[in-house]
N, C-alpha and C positions, 0 to 999 in steps of 0.2 A: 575245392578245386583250385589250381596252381593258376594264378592270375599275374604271374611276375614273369619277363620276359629272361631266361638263365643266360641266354647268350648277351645279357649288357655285364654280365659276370666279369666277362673277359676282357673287358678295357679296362681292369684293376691289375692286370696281369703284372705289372712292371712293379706292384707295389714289392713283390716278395713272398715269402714264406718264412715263417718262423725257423731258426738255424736247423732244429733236429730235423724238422721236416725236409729243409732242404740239401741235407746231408743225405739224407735216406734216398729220397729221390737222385740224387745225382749219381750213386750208390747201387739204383734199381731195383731198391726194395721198397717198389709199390705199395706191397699188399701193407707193408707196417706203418708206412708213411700216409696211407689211407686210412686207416686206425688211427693214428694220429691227430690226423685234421680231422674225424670225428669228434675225437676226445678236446681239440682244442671249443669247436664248433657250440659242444654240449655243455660249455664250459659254463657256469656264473658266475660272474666276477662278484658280486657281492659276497658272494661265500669266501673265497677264495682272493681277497683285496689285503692288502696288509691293515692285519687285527691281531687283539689274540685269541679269536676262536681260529684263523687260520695255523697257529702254533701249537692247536690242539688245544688249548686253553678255554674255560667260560668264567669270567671274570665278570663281576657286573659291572653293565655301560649302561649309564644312563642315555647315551644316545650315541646309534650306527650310523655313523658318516655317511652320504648317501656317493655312489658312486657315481662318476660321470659316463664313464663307460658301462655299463652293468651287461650285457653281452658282447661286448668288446668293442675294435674298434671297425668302423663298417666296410671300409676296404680291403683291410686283411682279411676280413670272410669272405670278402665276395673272391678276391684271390684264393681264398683256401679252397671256393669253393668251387671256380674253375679249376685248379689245379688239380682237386680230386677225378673231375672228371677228363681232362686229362691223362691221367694216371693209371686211369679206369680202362681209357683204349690203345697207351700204347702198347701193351704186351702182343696185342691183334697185329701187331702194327710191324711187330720185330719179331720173328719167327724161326729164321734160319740159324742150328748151331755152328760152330766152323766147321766138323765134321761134315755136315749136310750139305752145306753153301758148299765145301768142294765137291762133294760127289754131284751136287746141282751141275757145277760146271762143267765136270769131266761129262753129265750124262751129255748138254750140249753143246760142247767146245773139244772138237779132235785135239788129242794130244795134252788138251789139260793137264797140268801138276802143282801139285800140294805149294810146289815153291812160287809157280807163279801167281798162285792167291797171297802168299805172305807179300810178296811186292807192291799188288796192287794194293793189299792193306796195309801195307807201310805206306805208300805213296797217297794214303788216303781216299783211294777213289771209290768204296764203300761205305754204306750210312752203316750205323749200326747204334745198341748202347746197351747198358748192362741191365739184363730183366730178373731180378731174382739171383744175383750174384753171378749169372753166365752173360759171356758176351752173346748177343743176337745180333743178326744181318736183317736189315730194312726186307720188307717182302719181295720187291723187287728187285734186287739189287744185281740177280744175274741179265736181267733186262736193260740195266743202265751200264752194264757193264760192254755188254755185247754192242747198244747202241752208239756207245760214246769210246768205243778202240775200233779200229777196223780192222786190223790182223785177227781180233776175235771173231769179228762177224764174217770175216774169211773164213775161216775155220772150221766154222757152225756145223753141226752134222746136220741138221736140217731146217736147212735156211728158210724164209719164206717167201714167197713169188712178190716178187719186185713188184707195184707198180709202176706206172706210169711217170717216169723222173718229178719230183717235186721243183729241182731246181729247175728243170727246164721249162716245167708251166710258171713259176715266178719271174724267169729271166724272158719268156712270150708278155707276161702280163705288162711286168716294166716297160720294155719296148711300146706295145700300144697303148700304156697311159701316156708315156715321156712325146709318142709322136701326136697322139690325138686328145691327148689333156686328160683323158677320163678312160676309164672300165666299168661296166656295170652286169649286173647278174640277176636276172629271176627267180627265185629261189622257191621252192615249195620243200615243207621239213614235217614230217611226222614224230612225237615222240607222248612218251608213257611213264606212268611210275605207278608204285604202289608196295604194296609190302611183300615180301616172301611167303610163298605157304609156312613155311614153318613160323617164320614171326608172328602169323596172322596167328595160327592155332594154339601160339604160346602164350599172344591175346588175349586169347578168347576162353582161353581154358582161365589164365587169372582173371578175367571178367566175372567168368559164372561163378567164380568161389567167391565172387565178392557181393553174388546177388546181382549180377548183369546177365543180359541176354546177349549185346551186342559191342561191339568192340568200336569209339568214336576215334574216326579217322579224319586227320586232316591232310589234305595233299595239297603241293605246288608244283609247278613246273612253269621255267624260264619262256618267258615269251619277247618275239621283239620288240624292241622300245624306237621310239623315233627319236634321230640325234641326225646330225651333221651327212652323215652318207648312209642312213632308209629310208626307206620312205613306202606308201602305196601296201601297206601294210595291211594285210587282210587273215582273220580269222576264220576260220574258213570251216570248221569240223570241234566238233568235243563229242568224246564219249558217253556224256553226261549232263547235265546244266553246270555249271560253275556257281559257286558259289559267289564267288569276288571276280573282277578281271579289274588288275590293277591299272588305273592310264597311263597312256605312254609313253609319257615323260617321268615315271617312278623309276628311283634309283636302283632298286633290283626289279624289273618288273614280271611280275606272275600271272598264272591265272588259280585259283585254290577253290579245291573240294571240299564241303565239310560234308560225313556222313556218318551213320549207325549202321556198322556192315555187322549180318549176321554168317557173309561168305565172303572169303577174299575175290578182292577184284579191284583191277588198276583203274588208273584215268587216264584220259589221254586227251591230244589233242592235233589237230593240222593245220597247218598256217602257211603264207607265202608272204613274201614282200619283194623288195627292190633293193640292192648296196649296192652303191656308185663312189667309186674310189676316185676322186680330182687328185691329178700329180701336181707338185710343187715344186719348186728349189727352194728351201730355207734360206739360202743366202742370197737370193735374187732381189730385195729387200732390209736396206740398211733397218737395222732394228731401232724404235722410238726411245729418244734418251728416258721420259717417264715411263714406267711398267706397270702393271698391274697388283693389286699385292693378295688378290682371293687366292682360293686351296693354295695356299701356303704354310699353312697351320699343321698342327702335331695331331694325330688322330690314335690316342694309344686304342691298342698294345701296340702295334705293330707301326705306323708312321708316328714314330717320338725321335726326335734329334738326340740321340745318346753324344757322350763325348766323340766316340772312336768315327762316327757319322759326321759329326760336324768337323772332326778334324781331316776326316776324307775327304769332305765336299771344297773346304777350304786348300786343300794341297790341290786338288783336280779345275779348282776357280782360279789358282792364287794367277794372278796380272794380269786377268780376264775381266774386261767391261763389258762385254758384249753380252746381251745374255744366251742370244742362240749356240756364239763359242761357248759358253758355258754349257749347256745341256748336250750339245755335240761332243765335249769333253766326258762328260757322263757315261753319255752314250756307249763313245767305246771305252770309256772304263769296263762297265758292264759285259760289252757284247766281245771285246779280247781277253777279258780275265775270267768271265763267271763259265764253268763249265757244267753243261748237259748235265741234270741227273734226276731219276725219278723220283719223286719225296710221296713220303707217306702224310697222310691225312694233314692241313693245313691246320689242322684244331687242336694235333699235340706242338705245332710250333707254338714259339712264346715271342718271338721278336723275329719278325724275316730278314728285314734289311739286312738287320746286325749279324745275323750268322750268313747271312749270304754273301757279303761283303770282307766280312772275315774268313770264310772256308771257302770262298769263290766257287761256290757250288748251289744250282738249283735250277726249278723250271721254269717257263714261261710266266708262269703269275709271281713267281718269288724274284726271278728276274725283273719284273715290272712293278713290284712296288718297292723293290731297291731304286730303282731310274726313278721312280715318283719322290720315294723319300730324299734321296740325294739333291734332287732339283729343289725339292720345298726347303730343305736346308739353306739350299744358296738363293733363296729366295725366287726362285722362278717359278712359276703355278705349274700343278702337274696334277693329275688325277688318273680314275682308274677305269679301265673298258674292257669289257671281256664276252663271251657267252661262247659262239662255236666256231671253228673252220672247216668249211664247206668246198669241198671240190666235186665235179662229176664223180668221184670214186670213195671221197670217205665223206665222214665226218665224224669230229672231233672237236673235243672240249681243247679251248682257247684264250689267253689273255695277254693284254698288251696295255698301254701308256695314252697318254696325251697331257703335251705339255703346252702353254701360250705363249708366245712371246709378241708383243705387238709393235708394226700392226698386221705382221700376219695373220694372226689371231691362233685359234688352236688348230696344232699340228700333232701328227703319230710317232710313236715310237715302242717299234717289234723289238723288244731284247733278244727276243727268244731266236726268231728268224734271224735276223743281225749275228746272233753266236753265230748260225747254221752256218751260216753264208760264208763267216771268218775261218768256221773251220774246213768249209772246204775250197777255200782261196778264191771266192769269188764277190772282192771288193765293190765291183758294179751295185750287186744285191747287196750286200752287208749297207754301202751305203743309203740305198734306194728305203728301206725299214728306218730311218730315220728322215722323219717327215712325211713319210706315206706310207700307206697299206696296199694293199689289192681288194678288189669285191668280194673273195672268197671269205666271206665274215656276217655272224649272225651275230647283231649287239642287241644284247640282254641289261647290260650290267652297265653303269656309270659312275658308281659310288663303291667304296672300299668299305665292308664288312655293313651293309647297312641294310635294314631289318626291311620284308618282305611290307605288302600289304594283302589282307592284314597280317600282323607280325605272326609268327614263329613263338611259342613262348618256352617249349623242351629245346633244348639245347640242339644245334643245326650238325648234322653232320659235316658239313661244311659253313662256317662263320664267316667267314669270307667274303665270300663267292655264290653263287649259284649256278649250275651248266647243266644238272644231268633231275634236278628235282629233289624235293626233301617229303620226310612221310615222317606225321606225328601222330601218334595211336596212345589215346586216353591220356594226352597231355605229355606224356615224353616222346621226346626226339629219337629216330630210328638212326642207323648209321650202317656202314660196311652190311654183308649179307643180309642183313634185316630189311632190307629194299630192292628191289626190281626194276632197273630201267632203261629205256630203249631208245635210240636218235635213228631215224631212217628217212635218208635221202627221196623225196617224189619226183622232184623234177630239178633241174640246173640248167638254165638258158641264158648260153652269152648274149653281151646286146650289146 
C-alpha cells in the first residue's frame, strides 16, 4: 500500500526534464513523452553506466564499479514523475479544435466570425497548447472570453440574469467599513463531496477483480480555520462521524472521512461562523525602519525567485524604501496589467508567478501568489488566504494575499477584485482591495500548496489549494468528473 505523499513530487518541478522528454511535451505528444518517462523511470543505472557490457561487450572485470546513482538521481524522478501526471490530465484540460471553439462562439456570440477568433487569437486572449500534434483551446475559453470583452457579452444570444450589481454591494460595503471601522457577517455554509456514480463503480468493479469487496475511500472538505477576521466558529452538522477534524489554526484546515463503501455516497457537512472585516489606511502609519524578515522565503515550484521575478520586483521597487510603497507598487503592477482569464486545473501549471507575470494573464489565486511571490522577492512578507466568497446570492471559490508590513502588522490584498475594479474605472474599489477585504469571505486556507491533515498521499486534484474537497479511493487521487461537489448557502446575516 502507497505510504508516500505524491503531491511532495511537485516541489521538484523546477528541476526539469530530460531534453527528449521535454521536447515532446512542449510539442504535445504526451502520450510518447509518457513512454518515455517510463522508460527513463525503469531505467538501472548499473546496467546501463559507462562499461563495456553497456557497449555490448562481456569482457572480464574483475570488479563492477559500484554506482553512486544506481536509479538515478532523486529529483529528476520525482520531476518525471510529477510531470507524468501532469501530462496525464492535460489533454482533459484542452479540448476545443479551432473548428469547434468557432462554432462554440458563433452558437453564443450574435454575429460571431471565423476572423474575429483569429484576432482574439493573435492578440492572445485564449489559453490553448498543442495535444497530440493539433492545436487545442483551454475548456473554457469561450467563458473567458465572453467575461473579460464586453461587446461579447453584449452580444450573447442568451445572456444570463444579472444579479444583483457586485460592484454596488462592494462600493455599500466600503462606505460602512471606511464610516464605522468594520463589517461583519454570520454566515451559515452547507457543502458535500464524494465520488461520481461512474468513478465509484469503475472502483469497485477494479476492487472485486482484485479480490475486494469494497472500495477505501478517503474524503476532505475545507472548513473554517480561525485567523485574524473569524471567529465564533461552530460545527454544527456532518453527514457522518469524521474521521479527523483538523484544528483551527491548520494550514489548509479539513474535516476527513475514511471508509470501506460498498455504495457510493458523499459526506458532508454544516458549519457557521462569524468574518469581520476591520478597515484600514495603509498609509495612515509611517512604516518601522526594521521589518520583519518571516515568509519571505522561496517555496518551490511555484514561489522560487526566477531571474525574470527578481528582475521585476527590482524595476517595480527600484528608489523605493518604504515598504508599504513597495507592495502598493506591486499591487497595481498586478491589478493594471494581469488580465481576467479562466485557467485550467492548477496542477498542469509548473511555475504561476512566472507565466503570470510574463503573459499578464490569470485568476484570483494565480493573481495572488504573483502579489505573494513579487513581495517575497523584495523582501516584504506575504503569504497565502483563500477558501470561498460569500454573498446572500452565491457562492464561490475564492483567493487572495496578505502581506505585513510593521507596525501595521498584516494587511489584505484582492488582485482579483482590484483587476475588476480597474476594469471598470472604479479607482475608490480598485484601491480599497488593497489593505482590506469585506466580510463576504470564508477562510480555509493560510498556507500555499500545504498538505491536509491528515495528509493526502494520491496526488490532489488541486495541490494548491483546497475550496470545493478532494476524494481519494484505494490510495489514488480523484480529479475533474471523478468527484461530486456541492457549496450551499443556509443563512447570511449582516451585522
Amino acid at each position: 500500500m502507497n505510504t508516500r505523499d505524491w503531491n511532495e513530487t511537485l516541489r521538484s518541478l523546477n528541476v526539469g526534464l530530460p531534453d527528449d522528454v521535454e521536447r515532446l511535451k512542449a510539442a504535445g505528444y504526451y502520450e510518447e513523452a509518457i513512454a518515455r518517462i517510463d522508460a527513463y523511470l525503469a531505467e538501472d543505472w548499473t546496467k546501463t553506466q559507462n562499461s563495456p557490457y553497456s557497449q555490448g561487450l562481456c569482457p572480464h572485470m574483475d570488479v563492477q564499479p559500484e554506482n553512486p546513482t544506481p536509479h538515478g538521481v532523486d529529483v529528476l524522478r520525482d520531476a518525471m514523475i510529477a510531470q507524468r501526471e501532469i501530462m496525464r490530465r492535460i489533454p482533459a484540460e484542452y479540448t476545443w479544435s479551432k473548428a469547434d471553439a468557432i462554432a462554440e462562439m458563433q452558437r453564443r456570440v450574435k454575429d460571431f466570425t471565423p476572423e474575429e477568433f483569429e484576432m482574439l487569437d493573435r492578440e492572445n486572449r485564449m489559453d490553448w497548447r498543442f495535444v497530440e500534434g493539433e492545436k487545442r483551446y483551454q475548456n473554457r475559453f469561450a467563458s473567458t472570453l465572453i467575461a473579460t470583452h464586453a461587446d461579447l457579452a453584449r452580444r450573447q444570444i442568451d445572456p444570463p440574469a444579472q444579479p444583483d450589481s457586485e460592484k454596488e454591494r462592494c462600493r455599500r460595503l466600503h462606505e460602512k467599513m471606511a464610516e464605522q471601522g468594520s463589517a461583519s457577517a454570520r454566515i451559515t455554509l452547507k457543502a458535500s463531496v464524494g465520488m461520481s456514480d461512474e468513478a465509484f463503480a469503475a472502483a469497485l468493479a477494479k476492487a472485486k477483480a482484485e479480490g475486494r469487496d469494497a472500495v477505501h475511500v478517503r474524503a476532505w472538505l475545507p472548513l473554517p480555520a480561525a485567523c485574524l477576521s473569524q471567529s465564533d466558529i461552530e460545527l454544527e452538522e456532518f453527514t457522518e462521524e469524521p474521521t479527523v477534524i483538523a484544528p483551527e489554526n491548520a494550514p489548509q484546515r479539513t474535516v476527513c472521512w475514511e471508509a470501506d463503501l460498498t455504495e457510493n455516497r458523499s459526506f458532508g457537512v454544516q458549519y457557521s461562523y462569524r468574518n469581520t472585516a476591520v478597515y484600514t489606511d495603509p498609509f495612515d502609519t509611517p512604516s518601522a525602519p526594521e521589518q520583519p524578515d518571516f515568509d519571505t522565503e522561496e517555496q518551490p515550484s511555484h514561489i522560487v525567485f526566477t531571474p525574470y521575478i527578481k528582475a521585476l520586483a527590482a524595476q517595480l521597487t527600484a528608489g523605493i524604501t518604504d515598504p508599504m510603497e513597495k507592495a502598493k507598487r506591486i499591487y497595481d503592477y498586478v491589478t493594471l496589467n494581469v488580465r481576467y482569464h479562466y485557467q485550467p486545473s492548477y496542477f498542469i501549471h509548473e511555475s504561476l508567478p512566472e507565466h503570470c507575470a510574463r503573459d499578464r494573464r490569470g485568476d484570483c489565486g494565480i493573481m495572488s501568489v504573483t502579489f505573494i511571490t513579487l513581495c517575497r522577492a523584495a523582501g516584504i512578507p506575504a503569504r497565502w488566504q483563500s477558501g470561498l466568497y460569500v454573498t446572500p446570492d452565491e457562492v464561490g471559490c475564492h483567493d487572495w494575499a496578505m502581506f505585513y508590513v510593521a507596525p501595521k502588522g498584516w494587511l489584505y490584498a484582492d488582485c482579483s477584485f482590484g483587476a475588476s475594479m480597474a476594469r471598470r474605472g472604479d479607482e475608490t474599489l480598485r484601491q480599497h482591495y488593497f489593505g482590506n477585504l469585506d466580510p463576504d469571505r470564508m477562510v480555509a486556507n493560510s498556507v500555499f500548496a500545504a498538505p491536509f491533515t491528515p495528509p493526502m498521499l494520491g496526488f490532489r486534484a488541486d495541490p494548491c489549494d483546497n475550496q470545493t474537497g478532494e476524494v481519494e479511493a484505494d490510495g489514488v487521487g480523484l480529479y475533474g468528473d471523478e468527484t461530486v461537489s456541492s457549496k450551499e448557502l443556509v443563512q447570511y446575516i449582516e451585522e
